[in-house]
FISELO-150195 format. One line per 5 residues: their letters; for each residue y, z, x of C-alpha. Coordinates in steps of 0.05 Angstrom, whole numbers, always signed. Example, Ala and Ser with C-alpha at 12.3 -4.5 7.8 and 13.67 -1.06 7.14 Angstrom:
<sites>
AS> -90:+156:+246  -21:+143:+273
</sites>
This chain:
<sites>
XXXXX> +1768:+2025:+2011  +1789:+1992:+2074  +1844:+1943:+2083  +1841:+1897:+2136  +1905:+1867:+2168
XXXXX> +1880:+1808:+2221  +1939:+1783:+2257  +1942:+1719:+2307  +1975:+1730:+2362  +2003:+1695:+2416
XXXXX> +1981:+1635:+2422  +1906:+1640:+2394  +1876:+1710:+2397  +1872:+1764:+2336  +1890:+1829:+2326
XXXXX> +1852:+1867:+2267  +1896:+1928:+2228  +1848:+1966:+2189  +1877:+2016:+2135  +1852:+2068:+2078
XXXXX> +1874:+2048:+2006  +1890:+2133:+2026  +1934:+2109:+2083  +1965:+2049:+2053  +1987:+2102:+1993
XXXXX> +2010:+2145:+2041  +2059:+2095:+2080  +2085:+2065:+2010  +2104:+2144:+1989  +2139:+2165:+2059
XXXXX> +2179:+2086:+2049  +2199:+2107:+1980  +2224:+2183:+2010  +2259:+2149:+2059  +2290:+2093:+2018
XXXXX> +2293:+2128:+1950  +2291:+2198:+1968  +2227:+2189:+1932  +2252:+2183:+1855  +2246:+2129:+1806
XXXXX> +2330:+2125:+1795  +2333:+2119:+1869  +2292:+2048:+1860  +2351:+2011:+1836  +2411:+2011:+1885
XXXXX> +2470:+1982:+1906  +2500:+2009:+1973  +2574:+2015:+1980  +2602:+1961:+2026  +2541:+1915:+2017
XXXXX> +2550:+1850:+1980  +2474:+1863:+1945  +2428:+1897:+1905  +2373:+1944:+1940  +2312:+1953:+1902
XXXXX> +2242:+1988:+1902  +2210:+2036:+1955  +2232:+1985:+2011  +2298:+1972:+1981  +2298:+1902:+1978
XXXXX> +2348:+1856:+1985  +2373:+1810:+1925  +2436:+1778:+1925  +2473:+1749:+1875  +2487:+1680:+1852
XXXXX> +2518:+1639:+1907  +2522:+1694:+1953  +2488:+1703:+2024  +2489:+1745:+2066  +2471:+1768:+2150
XXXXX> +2414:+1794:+2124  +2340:+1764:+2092  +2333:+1778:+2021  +2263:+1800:+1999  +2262:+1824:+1931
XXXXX> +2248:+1755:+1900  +2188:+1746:+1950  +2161:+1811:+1922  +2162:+1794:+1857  +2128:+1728:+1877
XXXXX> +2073:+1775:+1920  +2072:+1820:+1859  +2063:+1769:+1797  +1996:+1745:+1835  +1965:+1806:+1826
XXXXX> +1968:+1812:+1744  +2019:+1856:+1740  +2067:+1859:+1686  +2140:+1835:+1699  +2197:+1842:+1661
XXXXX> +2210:+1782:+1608  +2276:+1761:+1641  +2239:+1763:+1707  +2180:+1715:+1688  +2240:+1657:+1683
XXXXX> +2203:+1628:+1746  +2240:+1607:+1812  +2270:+1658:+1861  +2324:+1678:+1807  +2391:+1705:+1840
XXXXX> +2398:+1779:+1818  +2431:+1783:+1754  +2501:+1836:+1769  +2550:+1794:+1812  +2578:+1857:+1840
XXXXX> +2565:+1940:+1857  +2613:+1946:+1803  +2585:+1907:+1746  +2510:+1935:+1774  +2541:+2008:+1763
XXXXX> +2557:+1989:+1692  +2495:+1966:+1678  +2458:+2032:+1698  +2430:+2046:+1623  +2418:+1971:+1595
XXXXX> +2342:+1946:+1572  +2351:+1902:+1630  +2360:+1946:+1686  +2317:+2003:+1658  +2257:+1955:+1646
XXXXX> +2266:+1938:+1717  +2265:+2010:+1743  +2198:+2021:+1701  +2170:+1955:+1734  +2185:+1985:+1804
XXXXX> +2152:+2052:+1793  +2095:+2016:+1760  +2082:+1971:+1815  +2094:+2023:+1877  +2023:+2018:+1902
XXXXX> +2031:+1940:+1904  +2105:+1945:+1933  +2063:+1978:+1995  +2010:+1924:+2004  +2068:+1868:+2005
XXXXX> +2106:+1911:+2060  +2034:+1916:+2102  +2028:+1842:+2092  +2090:+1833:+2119  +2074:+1868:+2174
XXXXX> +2020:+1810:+2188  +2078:+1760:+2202  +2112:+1800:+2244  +2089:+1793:+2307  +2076:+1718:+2320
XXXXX> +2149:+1710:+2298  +2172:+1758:+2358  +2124:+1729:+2403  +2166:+1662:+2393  +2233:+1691:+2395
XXXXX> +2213:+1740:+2460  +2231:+1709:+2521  +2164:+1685:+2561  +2166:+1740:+2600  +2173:+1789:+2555
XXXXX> +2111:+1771:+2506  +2060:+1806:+2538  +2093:+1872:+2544  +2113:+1862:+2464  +2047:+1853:+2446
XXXXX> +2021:+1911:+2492  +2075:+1963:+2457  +2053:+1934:+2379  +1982:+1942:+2401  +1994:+2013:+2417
XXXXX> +2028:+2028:+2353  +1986:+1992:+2304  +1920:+2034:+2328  +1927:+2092:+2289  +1963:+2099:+2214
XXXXX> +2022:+2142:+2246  +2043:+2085:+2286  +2034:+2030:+2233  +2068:+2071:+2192  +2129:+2068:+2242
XXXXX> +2114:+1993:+2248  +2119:+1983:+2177  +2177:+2026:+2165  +2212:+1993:+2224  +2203:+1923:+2198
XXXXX> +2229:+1944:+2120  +2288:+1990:+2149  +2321:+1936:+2199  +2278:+1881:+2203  +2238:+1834:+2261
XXXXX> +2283:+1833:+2303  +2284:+1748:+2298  +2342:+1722:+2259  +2404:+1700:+2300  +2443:+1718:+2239
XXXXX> +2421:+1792:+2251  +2458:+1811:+2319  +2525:+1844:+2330  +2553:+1819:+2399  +2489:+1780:+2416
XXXXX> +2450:+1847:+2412  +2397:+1852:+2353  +2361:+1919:+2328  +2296:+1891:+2295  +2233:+1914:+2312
XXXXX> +2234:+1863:+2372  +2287:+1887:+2405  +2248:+1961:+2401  +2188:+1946:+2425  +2223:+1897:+2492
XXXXX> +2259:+1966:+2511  +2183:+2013:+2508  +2148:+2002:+2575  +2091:+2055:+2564  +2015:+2049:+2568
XXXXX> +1983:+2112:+2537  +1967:+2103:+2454  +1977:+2182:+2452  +2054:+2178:+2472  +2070:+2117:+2424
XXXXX> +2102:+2135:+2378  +2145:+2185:+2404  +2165:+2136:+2445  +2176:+2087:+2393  +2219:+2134:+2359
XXXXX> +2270:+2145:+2422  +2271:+2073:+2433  +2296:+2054:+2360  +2336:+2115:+2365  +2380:+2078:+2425
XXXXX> +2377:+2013:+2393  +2408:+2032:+2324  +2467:+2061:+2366  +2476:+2006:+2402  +2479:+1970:+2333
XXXXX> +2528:+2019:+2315  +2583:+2014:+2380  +2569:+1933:+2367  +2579:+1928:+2293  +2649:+1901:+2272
XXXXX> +2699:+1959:+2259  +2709:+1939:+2184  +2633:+1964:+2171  +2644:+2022:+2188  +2565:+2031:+2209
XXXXX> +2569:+2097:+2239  +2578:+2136:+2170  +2504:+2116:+2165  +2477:+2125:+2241  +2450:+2201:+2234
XXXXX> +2409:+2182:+2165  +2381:+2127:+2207  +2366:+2173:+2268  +2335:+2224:+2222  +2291:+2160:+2191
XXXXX> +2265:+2142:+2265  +2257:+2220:+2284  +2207:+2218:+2216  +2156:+2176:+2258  +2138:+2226:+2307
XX> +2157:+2294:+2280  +2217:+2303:+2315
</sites>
């Protein structure tokens, strides 16, 4: 089985992405290694220092009641993207709305490691990883016309010339998808330290090459400089360099190196 990914770009031209149900597998199970270190405890997470809850193989964001955050929370839309396929949800998930997440803190979510609530939801999350996948490759679909809009004029060809290159075999749309879960489009102005972001935008404005066979290594150096930068920008209370070489090893995973 084929899935088909057709993407408008900028302003009124398409882009087709065409993926195996193999290949589709293939990117949700590298997501959940990289995420989860591919096992079913690892799908439920709270990160010390961060003010949310982390869940599934893309680690998605859910905040608490009242609480925001920098960053875009996700995990209600994929329960939203995941209830319209049949699946089965949790009781206290069916409640309808985007429902805050339930612990109000990494403390209280630590103590609730073993209750019906939060074991129900790790079984719903390893019962649903094929469909967790297909909502991150949707994603992907949205992607680019929202970086188009936020490039500068200039820039837009030259960021639709480097995705181009990348989505054209399953390697790179692997490191486009994987990208885009791991630190986002690039498009938020809430999401930049110093003025400087580290989506997937500001990747693909620093890659300059032509040749499809040379993409993604070069995709991989180029996030590789960018999540440093994100690290000598971040405010010194984050302390974001105890996570930079887990994030370098992450980008190395798209081309081997």
């Amino acid at each position: 089985m084929l899935i088909t990914l057709t993407i408008p770009l900028w302003p009124h031209i398409t882009c087709a992405i065409t993926l195996s149900h193999a290949d589709v597998q293939r990117i949700g199970k590298r997501i959940w290694q990289n995420e989860c270190n591919g096992t079913i405890f690892g799908l439920t997470a709270w990160n010390e220092g961060e003010d949310f809850a982390s869940l599934g193989i893309g680690h998605f964001i859910w905040y608490p009641k009242g609480r925001r955050g920098p960053f875009e929370e996700s995990f209600p839309k994929v329960v939203g993207f995941i209830s319209k396929r049949s699946a089965k949800l949790p009781t206290w998930l069916l409640r309808g709305g985007e429902q805050p997440c339930p612990w109000n803190s990494r403390a209280e979510f630590l103590r609730a490691q073993h209750t019906a609530e939060m074991n129900q939801l790790r079984q719903f999350l390893a019962d649903t990883i094929d469909l967790q996948a297909e909502f991150l490759i949707a994603r992907l679909e949205g992607a680019l016309p929202k970086m188009l809009a936020e490039a500068a004029p200039a820039d837009r060809a030259n960021v639709q010339q480097q995705f181009e290159r990348l989505a054209r075999t399953p390697q790179g749309c692997y490191a486009l998808v994987d990208y885009v879960n791991f630190k986002g489009e690039g498009v938020l102005r809430t999401e930049r330290y110093q003025g400087q972001g580290w989506g997937l935008l500001q990747v693909l404005e620093s890659m300059h090459g032509t040749s499809d066979t040379t993409a993604v290594d070069e995709f991989s150096g180029a996030a590789k400089a960018i999540l440093t930068r994100r690290v000598h920008n971040a405010p010194v209370a984050r302390h974001e360099s105890r996570w930079l070489a887990g994030w370098i090893r992450r980008v190395s995973s798209y081309s081997g190196s």
